[in-house]
C-alpha positions as CSV (number, residue, x, y, z in Angstrom):
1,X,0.0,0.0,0.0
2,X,2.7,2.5,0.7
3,X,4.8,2.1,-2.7
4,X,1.6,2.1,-4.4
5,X,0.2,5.4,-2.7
6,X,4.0,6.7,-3.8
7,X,3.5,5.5,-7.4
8,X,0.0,6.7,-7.3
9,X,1.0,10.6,-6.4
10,X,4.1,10.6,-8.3
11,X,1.9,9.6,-11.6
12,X,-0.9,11.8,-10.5
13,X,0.9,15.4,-9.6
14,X,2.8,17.0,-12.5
15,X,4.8,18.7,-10.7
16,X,6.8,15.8,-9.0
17,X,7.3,14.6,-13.1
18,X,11.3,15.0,-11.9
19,X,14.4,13.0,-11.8
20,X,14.2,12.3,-8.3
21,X,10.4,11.4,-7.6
22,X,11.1,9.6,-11.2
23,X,13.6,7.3,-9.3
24,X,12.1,6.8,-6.3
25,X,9.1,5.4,-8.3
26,X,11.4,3.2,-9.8
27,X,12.5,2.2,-6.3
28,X,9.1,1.6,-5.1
29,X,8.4,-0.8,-8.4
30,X,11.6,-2.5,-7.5
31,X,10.3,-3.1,-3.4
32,X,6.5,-4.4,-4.6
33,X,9.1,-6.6,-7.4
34,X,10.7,-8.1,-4.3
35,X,7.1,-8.8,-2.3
36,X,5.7,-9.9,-5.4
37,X,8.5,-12.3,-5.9
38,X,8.1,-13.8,-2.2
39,X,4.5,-14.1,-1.7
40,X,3.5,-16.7,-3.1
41,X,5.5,-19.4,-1.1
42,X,5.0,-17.0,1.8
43,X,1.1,-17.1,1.3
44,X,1.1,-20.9,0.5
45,X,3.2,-21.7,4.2
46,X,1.6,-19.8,6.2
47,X,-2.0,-19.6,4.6
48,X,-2.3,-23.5,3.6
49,X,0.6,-25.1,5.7
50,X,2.6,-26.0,1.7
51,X,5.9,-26.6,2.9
52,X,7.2,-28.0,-0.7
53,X,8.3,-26.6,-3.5
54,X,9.5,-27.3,-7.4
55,X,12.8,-27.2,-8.0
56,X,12.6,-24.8,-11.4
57,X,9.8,-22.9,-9.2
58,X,12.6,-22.0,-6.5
59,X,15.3,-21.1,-9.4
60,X,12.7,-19.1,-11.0
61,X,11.7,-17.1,-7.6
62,X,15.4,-17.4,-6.5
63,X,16.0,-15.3,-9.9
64,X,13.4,-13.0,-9.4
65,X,14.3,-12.3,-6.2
66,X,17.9,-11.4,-7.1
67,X,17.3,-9.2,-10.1
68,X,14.6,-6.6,-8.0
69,X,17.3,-6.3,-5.1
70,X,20.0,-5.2,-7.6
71,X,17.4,-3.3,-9.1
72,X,17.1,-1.7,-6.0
73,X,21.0,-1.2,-5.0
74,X,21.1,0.5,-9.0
75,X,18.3,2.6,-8.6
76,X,19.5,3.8,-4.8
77,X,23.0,4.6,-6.9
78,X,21.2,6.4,-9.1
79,X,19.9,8.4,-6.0
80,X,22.8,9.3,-4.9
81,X,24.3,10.7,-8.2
82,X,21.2,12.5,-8.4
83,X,21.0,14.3,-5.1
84,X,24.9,15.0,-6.1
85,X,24.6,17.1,-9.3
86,X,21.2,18.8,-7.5
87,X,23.4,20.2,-4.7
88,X,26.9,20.7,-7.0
89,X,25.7,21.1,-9.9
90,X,22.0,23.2,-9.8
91,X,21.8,25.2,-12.8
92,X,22.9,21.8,-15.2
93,X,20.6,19.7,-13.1
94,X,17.4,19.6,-16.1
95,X,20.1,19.4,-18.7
96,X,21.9,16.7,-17.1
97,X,19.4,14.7,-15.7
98,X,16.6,14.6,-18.7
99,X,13.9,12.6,-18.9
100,X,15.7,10.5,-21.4
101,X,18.9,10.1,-19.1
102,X,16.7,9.5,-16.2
103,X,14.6,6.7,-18.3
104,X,18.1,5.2,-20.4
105,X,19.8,4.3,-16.6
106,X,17.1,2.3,-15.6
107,X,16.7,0.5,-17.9
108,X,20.6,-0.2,-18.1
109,X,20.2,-1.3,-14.1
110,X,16.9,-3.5,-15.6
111,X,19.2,-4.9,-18.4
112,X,22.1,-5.4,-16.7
113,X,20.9,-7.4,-13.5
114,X,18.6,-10.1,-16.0
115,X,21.7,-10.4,-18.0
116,X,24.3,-10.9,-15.2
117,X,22.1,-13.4,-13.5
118,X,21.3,-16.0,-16.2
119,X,24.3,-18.5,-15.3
120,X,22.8,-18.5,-11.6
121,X,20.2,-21.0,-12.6
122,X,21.7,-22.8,-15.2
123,X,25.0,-23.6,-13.0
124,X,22.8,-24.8,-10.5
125,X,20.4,-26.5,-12.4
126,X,24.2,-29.4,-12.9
127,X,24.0,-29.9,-9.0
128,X,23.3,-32.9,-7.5
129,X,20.9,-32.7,-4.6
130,X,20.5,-36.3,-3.1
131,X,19.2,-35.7,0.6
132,X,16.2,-33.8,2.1
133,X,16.4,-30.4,0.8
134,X,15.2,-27.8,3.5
135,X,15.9,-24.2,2.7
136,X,16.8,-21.7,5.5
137,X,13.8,-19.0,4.4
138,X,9.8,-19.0,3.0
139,X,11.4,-18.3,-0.2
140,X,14.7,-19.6,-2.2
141,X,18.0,-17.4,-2.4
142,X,21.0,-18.8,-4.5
143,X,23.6,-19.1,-0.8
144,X,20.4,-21.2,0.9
145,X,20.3,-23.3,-2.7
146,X,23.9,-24.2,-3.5
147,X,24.7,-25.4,0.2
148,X,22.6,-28.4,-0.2
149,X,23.9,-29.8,-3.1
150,X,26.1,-33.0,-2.2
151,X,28.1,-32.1,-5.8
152,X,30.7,-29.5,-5.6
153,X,29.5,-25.9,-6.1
154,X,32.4,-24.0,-5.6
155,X,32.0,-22.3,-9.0
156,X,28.9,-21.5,-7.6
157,X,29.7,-19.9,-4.9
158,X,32.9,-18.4,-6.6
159,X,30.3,-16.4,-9.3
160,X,27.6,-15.6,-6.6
161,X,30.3,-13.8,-4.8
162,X,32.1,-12.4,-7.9
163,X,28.2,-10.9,-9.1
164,X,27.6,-9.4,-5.1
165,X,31.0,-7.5,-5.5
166,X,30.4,-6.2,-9.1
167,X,26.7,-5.3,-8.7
168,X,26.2,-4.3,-4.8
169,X,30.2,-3.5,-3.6
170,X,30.9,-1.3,-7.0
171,X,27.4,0.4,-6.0
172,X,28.1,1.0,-2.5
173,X,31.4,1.6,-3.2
174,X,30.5,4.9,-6.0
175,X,27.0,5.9,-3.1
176,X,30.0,5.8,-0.5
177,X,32.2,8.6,-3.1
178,X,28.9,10.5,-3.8
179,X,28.2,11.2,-0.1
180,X,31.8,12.5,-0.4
181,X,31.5,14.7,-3.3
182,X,28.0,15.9,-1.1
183,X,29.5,16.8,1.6
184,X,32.4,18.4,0.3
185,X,30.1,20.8,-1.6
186,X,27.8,21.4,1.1
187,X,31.1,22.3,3.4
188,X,31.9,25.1,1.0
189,X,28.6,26.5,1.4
190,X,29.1,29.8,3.8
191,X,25.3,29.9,5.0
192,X,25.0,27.8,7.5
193,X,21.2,27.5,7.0
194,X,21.5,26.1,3.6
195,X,24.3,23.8,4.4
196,X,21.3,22.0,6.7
197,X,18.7,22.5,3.7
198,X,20.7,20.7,1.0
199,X,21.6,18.2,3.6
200,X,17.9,17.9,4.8
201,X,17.0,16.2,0.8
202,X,19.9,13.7,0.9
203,X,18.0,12.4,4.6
204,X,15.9,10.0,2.8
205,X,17.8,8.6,0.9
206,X,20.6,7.8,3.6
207,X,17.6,6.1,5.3
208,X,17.0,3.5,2.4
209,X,20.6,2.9,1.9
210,X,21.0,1.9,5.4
211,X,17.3,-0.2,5.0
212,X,18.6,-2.5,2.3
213,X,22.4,-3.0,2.8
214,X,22.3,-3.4,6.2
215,X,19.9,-6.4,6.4
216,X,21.5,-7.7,3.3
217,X,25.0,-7.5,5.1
218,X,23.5,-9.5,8.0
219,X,22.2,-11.9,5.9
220,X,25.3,-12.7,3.9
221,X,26.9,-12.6,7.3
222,X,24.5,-15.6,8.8
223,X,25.4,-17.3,5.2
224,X,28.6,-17.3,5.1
225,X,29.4,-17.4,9.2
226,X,25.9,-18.5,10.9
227,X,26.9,-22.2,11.1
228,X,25.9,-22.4,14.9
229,X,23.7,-20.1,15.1
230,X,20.2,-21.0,16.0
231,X,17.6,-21.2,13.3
232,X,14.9,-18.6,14.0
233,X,18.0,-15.9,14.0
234,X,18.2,-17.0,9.9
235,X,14.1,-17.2,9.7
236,X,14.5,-13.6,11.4
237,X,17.1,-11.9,9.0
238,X,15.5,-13.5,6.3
239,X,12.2,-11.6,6.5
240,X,14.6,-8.3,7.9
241,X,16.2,-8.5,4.3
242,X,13.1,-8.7,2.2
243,X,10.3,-7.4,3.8
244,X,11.7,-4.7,6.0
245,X,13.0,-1.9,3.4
246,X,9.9,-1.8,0.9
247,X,7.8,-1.3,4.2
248,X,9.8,1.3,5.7
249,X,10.9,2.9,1.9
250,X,7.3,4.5,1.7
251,X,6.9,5.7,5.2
252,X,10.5,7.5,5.6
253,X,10.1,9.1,1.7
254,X,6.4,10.6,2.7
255,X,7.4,11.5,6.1
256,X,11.5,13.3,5.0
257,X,10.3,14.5,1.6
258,X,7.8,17.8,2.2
259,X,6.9,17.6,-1.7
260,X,5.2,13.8,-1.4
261,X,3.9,14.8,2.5
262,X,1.7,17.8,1.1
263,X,0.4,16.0,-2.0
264,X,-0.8,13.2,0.0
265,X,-2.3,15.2,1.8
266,X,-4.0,16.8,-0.8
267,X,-5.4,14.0,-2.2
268,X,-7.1,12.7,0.9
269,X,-8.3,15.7,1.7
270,X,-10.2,15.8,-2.1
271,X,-11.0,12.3,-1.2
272,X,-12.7,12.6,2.4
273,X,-14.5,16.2,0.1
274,X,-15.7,13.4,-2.4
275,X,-16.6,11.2,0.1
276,X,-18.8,13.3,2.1
C-alpha cells in the first residue's frame, strides 16, 4: 500500500514529473518486485501449511528475487548521483538529468541485472541434490540453494560472490564517493542554514541505503558465518532482508520529503470532500 500510494502521487501530480520522484518510483516498483516475488510461497506456508516446493519454481523465484534487489542497490546509486549534481551542480541539473537520461539508466540497471544473473540457474540446475532439501527461508535465495547440493558448487559460490562485489560493492562503493562529493560541496557553502537544507534532501535517501544493505549484510553474514547459530535468527534476517525496506521505503520518503507529504495530503483531503 505505501509504494503504491507513492507510485500513485508521483503519476498523479505534475509537478513531482522529476528525476528524483522519477527514481524513487522506480524504487518503489523495485520493493512491490521483491514482495511480489516472495508471496507466493510466503502465502502458500503460512495460509495452507505447503511446505514444498518445485525445484525450477525455486530457481525461478530465487532469480526474481535477485534481479529486483539489484534493481534496487542501482536505482539507490542512481539516487545518490542525483541528489549530487542537484546540490553541485543546480543550474545543469534539467540538462543533465533529462527525462531521457533518467529513463536510459534504468533500464541499463533492468538490463544489466537479467543479463548478469542468467548462469545463476543454469550452473545450478548441474548440481546434484540427493538428501532432504530444507531451505533456511519461505522463499529460495542462491547461498540457501547451492549449500545443499552433495556435488561440488564451488564455482557456484565463486560467481555468486564475484556478481555481489560487481553489482552491490561497486554500488556501494560509488553511493559511498557521492556522499563524499555531497558533503564536500555542502562544506563550502558559507550559509550555515543552507548547508542544513541541502543536507535535509539527501535524509531520505541515507535512510534507504542503510534499510537494504544493512539487512542484506546481515544476511550474507548468517550465510557465510551462521553455522551455529540457531535457526529462528536466519528465519529472522531473512524476513529483515526482504520485507523490511519496501515497508519502511514509503513511510520514511512521505514523512522526510515535504513535496510527497503535502500532496498526500492533498489527495485525501479531495478524497474525504468526495466522500462526504
Amino acid at each position: 500500500m505505501g509504494n503504491s500510494t507513492i507510485l500513485i502521487v508521483i503519476w498523479v501530480e505534475l509537478s513531482l514529473h522529476e528525476p528524483m520522484y522519477f527514481f524513487l518510483s522506480m524504487l518503489a516498483v523495485s520493493d512491490l518486485g521483491l514482495c511480489a516475488a516472495t508471496l507466493p510461497t510466503m502465502l502458500k506456508l503460512f495460509l495452507f501449511n505447503t511446505c514444498e516446493i518445485h525445484f525450477d519454481a525455486c530457481l525461478a523465484q530465487m532469480y526474481f528475487i535477485h534481479i529486483f534487489s539489484m534493481m534496487e542497490s542501482g536505482i539507490l546509486l542512481s539516487m545518490a548521483f542525483d541528489r549530487y549534481i542537484a546540490i553541485s551542480n543546480l543550474l545543469r541539473y534539467t540538462a543533465i538529468l533529462n527525462s531521457s537520461a533518467t529513463m536510459k539508466i534504468s533500464v541499463e540497471f533492468a538490463f544489466w541485472a537479467i543479463i548478469i544473473l542468467i548462469p545463476a540457474p543454469v550452473l545450478i540446475k548441474q548440481l546434484k541434490f540427493c538428501e532432504a532439501n530444507v531451505l533456511s527461508h519461505s522463499y529460495c535465495l542462491h547461498p540457501d540453494i547451492i549449500k545443499l547440493s552433495c556435488s561440488d558448487h564451488h564455482i557456484n559460490s565463486f560467481l555468486g560472490l564475484i556478481v555481489i562485489i560487481i553489482t552491490f560493492g561497486v554500488d556501494f562503493v560509488l553511493i559511498l564517493l557521492s556522499y563524499v562529493k555531497i558533503f564536500t560541496t555542502v562544506l563550502g557553502i558559507a550559509s550555515q542554514g543552507e548547508r542544513v537544507k541541502a543536507l535535509n534532501t539527501c535524509v531520505s535517501h541515507i535512510c534507504a541505503v542503510l534499510l537494504v544493505y544493512v539487512p542484506m549484510l546481515g544476511v550474507s553474514i548468517i550465510h557465510h558465518f551462521g553455522k551455529y547459530v540457531p535457526h529462528v535468527v536466519h528465519v529472522i534476517m531473512g524476513y529483515v532482508y526482504l520485507l523490511v525496506p519496501p515497508v519502511l521505503n514509503p513511510v520514511v520518503y512521505c514523512i522526510k520529503t515535504h513535496e510527497i507529504r503535502t500532496h498526500l495530503l492533498d489527495i485525501f483531503k479531495k478524497i474525504s470532500k468526495n466522500v462526504y
